[in-house]
C-alpha positions in Angstrom: 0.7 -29.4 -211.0 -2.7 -29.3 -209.0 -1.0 -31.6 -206.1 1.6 -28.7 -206.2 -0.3 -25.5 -206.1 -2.8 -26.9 -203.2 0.7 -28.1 -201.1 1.9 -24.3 -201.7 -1.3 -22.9 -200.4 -1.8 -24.8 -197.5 2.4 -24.2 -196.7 0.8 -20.1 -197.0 -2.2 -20.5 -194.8 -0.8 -22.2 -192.2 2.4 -20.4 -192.3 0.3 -16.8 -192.2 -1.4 -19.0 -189.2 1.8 -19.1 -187.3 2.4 -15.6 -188.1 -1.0 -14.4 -187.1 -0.3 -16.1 -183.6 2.8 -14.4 -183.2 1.2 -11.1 -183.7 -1.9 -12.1 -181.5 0.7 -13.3 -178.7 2.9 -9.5 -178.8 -0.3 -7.9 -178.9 -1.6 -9.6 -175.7 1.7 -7.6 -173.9 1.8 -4.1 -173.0 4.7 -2.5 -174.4 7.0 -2.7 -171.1 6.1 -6.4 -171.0 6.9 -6.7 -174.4 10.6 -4.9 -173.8 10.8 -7.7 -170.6 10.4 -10.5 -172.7 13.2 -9.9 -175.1 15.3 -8.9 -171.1 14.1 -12.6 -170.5 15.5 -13.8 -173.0 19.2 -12.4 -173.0 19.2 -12.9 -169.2 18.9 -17.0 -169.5 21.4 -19.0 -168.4 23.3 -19.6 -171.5 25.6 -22.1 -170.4 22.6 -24.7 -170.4 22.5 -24.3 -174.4 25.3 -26.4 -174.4 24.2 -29.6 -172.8 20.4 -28.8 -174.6 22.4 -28.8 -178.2 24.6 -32.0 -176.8 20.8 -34.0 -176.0 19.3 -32.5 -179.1 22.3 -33.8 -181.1 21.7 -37.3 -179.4 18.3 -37.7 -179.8 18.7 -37.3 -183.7 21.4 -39.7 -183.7 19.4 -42.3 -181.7 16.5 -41.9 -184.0 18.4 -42.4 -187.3 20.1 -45.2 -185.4 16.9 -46.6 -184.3 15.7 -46.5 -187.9 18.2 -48.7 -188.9 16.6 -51.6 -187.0 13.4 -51.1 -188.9 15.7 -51.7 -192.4 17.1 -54.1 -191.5 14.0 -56.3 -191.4 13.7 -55.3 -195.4 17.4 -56.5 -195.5 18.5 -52.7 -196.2 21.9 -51.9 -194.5 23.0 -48.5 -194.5 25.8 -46.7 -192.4 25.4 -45.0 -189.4 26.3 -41.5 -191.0 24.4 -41.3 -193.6 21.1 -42.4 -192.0 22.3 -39.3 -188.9 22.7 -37.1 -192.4 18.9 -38.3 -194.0 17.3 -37.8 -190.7 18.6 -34.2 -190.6 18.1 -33.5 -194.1 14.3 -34.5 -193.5 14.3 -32.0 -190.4 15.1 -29.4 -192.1 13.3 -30.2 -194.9 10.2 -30.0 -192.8 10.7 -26.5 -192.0 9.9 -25.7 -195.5 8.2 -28.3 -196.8 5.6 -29.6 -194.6 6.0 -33.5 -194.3 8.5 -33.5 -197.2 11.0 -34.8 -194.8 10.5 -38.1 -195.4 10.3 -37.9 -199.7 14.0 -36.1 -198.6 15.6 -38.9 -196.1 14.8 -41.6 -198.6 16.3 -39.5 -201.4 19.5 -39.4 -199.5 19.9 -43.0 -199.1 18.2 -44.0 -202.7 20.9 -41.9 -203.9 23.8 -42.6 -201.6 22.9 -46.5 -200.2 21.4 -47.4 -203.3 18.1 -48.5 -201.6 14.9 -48.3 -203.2 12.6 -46.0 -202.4 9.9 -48.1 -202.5 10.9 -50.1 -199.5 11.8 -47.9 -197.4 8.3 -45.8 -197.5 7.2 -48.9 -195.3 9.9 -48.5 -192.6 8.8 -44.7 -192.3 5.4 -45.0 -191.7 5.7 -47.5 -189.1 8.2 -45.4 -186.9 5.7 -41.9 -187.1 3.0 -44.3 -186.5 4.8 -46.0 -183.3 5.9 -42.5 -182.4 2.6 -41.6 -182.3 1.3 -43.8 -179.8 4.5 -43.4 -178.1 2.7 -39.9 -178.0 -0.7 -40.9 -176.9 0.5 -42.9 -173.9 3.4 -39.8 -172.7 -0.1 -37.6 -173.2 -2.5 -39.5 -171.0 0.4 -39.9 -168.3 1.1 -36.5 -168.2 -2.9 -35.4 -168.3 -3.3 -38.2 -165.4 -0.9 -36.5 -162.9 -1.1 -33.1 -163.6 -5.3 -33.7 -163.9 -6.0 -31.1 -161.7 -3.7 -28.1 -163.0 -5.0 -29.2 -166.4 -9.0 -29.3 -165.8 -8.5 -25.9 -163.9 -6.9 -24.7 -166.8 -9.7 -26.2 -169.0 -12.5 -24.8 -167.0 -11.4 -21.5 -166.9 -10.7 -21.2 -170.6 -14.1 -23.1 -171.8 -16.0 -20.8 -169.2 -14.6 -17.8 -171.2 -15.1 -19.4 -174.4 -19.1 -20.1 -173.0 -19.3 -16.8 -172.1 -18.4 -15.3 -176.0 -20.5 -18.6 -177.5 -23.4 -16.8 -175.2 -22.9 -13.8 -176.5 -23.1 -15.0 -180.3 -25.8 -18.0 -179.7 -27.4 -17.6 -183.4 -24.2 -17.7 -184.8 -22.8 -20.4 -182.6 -26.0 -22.7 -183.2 -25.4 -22.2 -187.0 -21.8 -23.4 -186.7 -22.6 -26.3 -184.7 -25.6 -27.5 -187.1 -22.8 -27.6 -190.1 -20.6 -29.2 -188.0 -22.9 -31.7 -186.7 -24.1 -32.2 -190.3 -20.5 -32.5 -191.6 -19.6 -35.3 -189.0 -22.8 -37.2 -189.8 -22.0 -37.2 -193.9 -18.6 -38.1 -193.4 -19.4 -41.2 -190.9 -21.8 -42.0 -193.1 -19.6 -42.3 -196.3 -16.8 -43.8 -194.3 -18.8 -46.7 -192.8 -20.5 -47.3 -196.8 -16.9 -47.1 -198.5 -14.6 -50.0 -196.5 -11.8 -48.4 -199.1 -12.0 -45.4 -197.8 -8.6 -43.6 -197.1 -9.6 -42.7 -193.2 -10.0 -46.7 -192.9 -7.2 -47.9 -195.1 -5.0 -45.4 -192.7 -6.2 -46.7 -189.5 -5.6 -49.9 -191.1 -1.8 -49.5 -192.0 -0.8 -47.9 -188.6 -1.9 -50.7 -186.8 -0.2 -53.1 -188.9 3.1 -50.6 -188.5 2.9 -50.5 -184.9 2.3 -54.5 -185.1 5.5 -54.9 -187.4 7.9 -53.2 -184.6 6.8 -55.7 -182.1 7.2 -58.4 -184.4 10.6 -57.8 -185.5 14.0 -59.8 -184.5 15.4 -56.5 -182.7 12.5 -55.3 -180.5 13.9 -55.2 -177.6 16.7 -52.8 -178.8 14.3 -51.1 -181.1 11.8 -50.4 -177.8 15.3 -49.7 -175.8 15.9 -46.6 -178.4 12.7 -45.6 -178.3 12.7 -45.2 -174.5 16.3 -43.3 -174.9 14.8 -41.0 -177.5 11.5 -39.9 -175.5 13.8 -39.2 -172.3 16.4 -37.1 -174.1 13.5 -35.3 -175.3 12.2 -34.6 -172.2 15.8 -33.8 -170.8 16.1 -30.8 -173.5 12.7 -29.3 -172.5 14.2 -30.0 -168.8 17.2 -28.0 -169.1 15.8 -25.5 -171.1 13.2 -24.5 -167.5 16.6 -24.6 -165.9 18.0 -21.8 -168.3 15.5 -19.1 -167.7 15.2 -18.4 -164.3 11.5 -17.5 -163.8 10.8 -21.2 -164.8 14.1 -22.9 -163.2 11.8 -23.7 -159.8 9.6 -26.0 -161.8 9.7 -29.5 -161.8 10.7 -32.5 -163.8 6.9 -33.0 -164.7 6.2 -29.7 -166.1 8.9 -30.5 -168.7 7.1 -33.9 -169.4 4.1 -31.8 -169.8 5.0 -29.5 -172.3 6.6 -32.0 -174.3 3.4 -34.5 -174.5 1.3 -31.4 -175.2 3.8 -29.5 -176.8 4.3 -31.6 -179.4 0.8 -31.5 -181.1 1.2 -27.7 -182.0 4.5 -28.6 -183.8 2.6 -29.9 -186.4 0.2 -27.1 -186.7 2.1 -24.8 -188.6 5.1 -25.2 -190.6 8.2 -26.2 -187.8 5.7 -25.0 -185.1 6.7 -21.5 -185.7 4.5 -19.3 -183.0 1.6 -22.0 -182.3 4.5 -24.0 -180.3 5.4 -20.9 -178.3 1.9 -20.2 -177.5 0.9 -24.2 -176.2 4.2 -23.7 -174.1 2.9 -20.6 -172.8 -0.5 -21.8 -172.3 0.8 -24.6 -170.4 3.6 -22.9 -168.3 0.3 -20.4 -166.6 -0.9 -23.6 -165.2 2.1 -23.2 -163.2 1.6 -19.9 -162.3 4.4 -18.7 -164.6 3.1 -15.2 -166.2 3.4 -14.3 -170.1 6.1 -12.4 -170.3 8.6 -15.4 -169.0 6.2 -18.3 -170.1 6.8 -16.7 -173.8 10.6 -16.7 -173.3 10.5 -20.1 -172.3 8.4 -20.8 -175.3 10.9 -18.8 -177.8 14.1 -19.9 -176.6 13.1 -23.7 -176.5 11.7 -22.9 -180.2 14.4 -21.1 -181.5 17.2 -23.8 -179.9 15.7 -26.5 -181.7 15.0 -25.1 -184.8 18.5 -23.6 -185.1 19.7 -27.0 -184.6 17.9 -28.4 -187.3 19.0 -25.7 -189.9 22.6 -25.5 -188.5 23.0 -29.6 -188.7 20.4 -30.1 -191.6 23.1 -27.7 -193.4 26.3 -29.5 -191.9 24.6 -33.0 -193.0 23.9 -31.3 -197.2 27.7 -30.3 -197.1 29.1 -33.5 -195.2 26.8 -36.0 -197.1 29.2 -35.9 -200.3 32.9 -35.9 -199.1 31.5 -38.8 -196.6 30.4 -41.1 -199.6 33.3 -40.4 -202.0 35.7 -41.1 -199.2 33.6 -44.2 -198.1 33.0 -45.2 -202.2 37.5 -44.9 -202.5 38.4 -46.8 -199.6 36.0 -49.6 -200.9 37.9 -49.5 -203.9 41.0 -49.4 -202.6 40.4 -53.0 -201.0 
């Protein structure tokens, strides 16, 4: 009951976070900026939405299918749908319930591939922890050749941030000695406690990512991988295409927003205004201003999370009929 309560308030406070940022983004706009930015975004090219849905779809497939190469080195077999219908269960599950996406995927196939549970916890953690290097490496090849727009960016928003830390020293020196305090307790218990959980999880990530390059499928595994990341970036791609104040930019802007992107998906629950405002942060490095930087932000948000409900949905009402028909013709033979 305790797990439960603290899981609900965090969902709250970072949910009220998102919603904060939202307000704090609107706020930032005068109010004829504000009316351009919903102008923005009905004057996108909506034709693009189709090909961005037809990538988006893909993507989801590829990583259900590539998920099936990590079962299979537990001997676990399941079919093609219902791993597409699990992985877009757990989307959509995530949007309410942070990181309850996974407990939900491996419902669905405990339930309809009669797989245990148990086994395929292992299988999960290795892919988010290979995804998250997978991460890393897009992050520090995008920071590497856009280094200059970035550091600009950087030094103009720590020089403000100086300025205010300035203005509040005794506060700011307070919050630093806690901090500094804090870090110094928690290095110390970690480096006296090898059982510690920060260790242990350090631990079982590297022996995740270790397992994918030891397995019999690799190469196809790595193949998918590659697949997913690009049709990734290919929705972010299309999606500067379809408003026009951002159509000019290029390929590498899209590369840029995904690696950075990415990290304010998981800040609040489905990335609901802290993704709009890292795309908008990162589109005025490219001179874009707020009001169409903010579309950009919305209408790549809202597309993707749309087509997480609208397919999570499909997948709950699909999942059934698929497995009766599937369980009868098995039957039949």
């Amino acid at each position: 009951m305790k797990k439960i309560l603290i899981t609900i308030l965090k969902y709250i406070v970072f949910l009220g976070a998102g919603i904060w940022i939202i307000y704090f983004m609107l706020s930032q706009l005068k109010p004829q900026e504000r009316a351009d930015l919903f102008i923005s975004i009905k004057t996108i090219h909506a034709w693009y939405i189709v090909p961005i849905t037809l990538f988006g779809i893909l993507s989801h497939y590829i990583r259900a299918i590539r998920w099936k190469y990590l079962l299979a080195t537990i001997d676990l077999k399941p079919t093609n749908l219902n791993l597409f219908f699990a992985v877009m269960i757990g989307y959509a599950t995530n949007l309410i319930v942070p990181r309850g996406g996974e407990v939900a995927k491996c419902t669905v196939l405990a339930k309809y591939e009669n797989m245990p549970v148990t086994k395929m916890v292992g299988t999960i953690f290795a892919e988010r922890a290979f995804d998250l290097l997978c991460l890393l490496l897009i992050t520090a090849f995008a920071f590497f050749m856009e280094m200059k727009r970035i550091e600009h960016y950087f030094s103009v928003k720590f020089g403000l941030i100086i300025d205010k830390i300035y203005a509040h020293r005794t506060i700011a020196i307070i919050a630093l000695a806690l901090m500094a305090i804090g870090m110094a307790a928690f290095i110390f218990f970690s480096s006296k406690n090898k059982e510690s959980k920060i260790i242990k999880l350090f631990s079982e990530m590297l022996q995740g990512i270790l397992s994918i390059f030891r397995m019999k499928n690799s190469p196809q595994f790595l193949l998918y991988t590659v697949l997913l990341w690009f049709f990734y970036g290919a929705q972010l791609y299309l999606g500067l295409l379809c408003v026009p104040a951002t159509a000019h930019l290029p390929a590498m802007a899209a590369i840029v927003v995904l690696a950075y992107g990415s990290f304010a998906v998981i800040a609040t629950p489905g990335g609901i205004g802290a993704y709009t405002y890292m795309v908008a942060e990162i589109l005025s490095t490219y001179n874009i201003t707020p009001v169409p930087a903010q579309a950009f932000g919305w209408v790549a948000w809202a597309l993707q999370t749309l087509l997480v409900i609208v397919f999570g949905l499909l997948s709950l009402l699909l999942l059934d009929p698929y497995n009766k028909r599937i369980h009868a013709k098995q039957s039949a033979v």
